[in-house]
N, C-alpha and C positions, 0 to 999 in steps of 0.2 A: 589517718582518717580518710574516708571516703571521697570528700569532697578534694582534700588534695591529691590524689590518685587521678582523679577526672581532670583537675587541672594539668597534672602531669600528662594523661592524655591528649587534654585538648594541644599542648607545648607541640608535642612531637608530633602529632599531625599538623601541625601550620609547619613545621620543619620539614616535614615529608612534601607539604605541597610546594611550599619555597622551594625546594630543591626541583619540584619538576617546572617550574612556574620557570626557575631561572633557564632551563637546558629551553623548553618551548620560546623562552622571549629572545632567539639567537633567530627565529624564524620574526622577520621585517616587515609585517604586510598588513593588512588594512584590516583582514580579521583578526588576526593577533589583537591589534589593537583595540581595537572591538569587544575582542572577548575581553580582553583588560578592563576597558572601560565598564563595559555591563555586566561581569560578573565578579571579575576576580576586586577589582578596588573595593567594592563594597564589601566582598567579603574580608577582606582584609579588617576594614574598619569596622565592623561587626564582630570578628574574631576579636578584635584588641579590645574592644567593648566587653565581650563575654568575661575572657580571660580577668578585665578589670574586676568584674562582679564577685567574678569568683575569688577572686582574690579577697576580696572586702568581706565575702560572705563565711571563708574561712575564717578570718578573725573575727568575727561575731560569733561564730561557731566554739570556737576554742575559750572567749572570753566567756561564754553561755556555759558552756563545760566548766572551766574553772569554777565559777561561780557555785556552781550544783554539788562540788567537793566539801 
């Protein structure tokens, strides 16, 4: 289904960013933190947010399907 497809997208780009998030958090300094603070935490928490919907929205989806058979 489509919807999981884009879930799998959304996965492996938070994997892609993690991985560069982690090599850039080896630099110690005040913008680093910075940027952590005002963009990336949010986006994190927003990600897991999505991620949750979509998740939920896929079994609605599939029980909607079922149902239609």
């Amino acid at each position: 289904m489509t919807v999981d497809r884009h879930a799998g997208d959304l996965r492996a780009a938070t994997r892609r960013l993690e991985t560069a998030l982690a090599q850039a958090r080896s630099w110690d300094d005040q913008a680093r933190r910075s940027f952590d603070e005002r963009f990336v935490r949010p986006l994190e928490s927003e990600t897991r947010n999505a991620q949750q919907a979509i998740d939920r929205l896929a079994v609605e989806i599939d029980r909607a399907l079922k149902q239609l058979k």
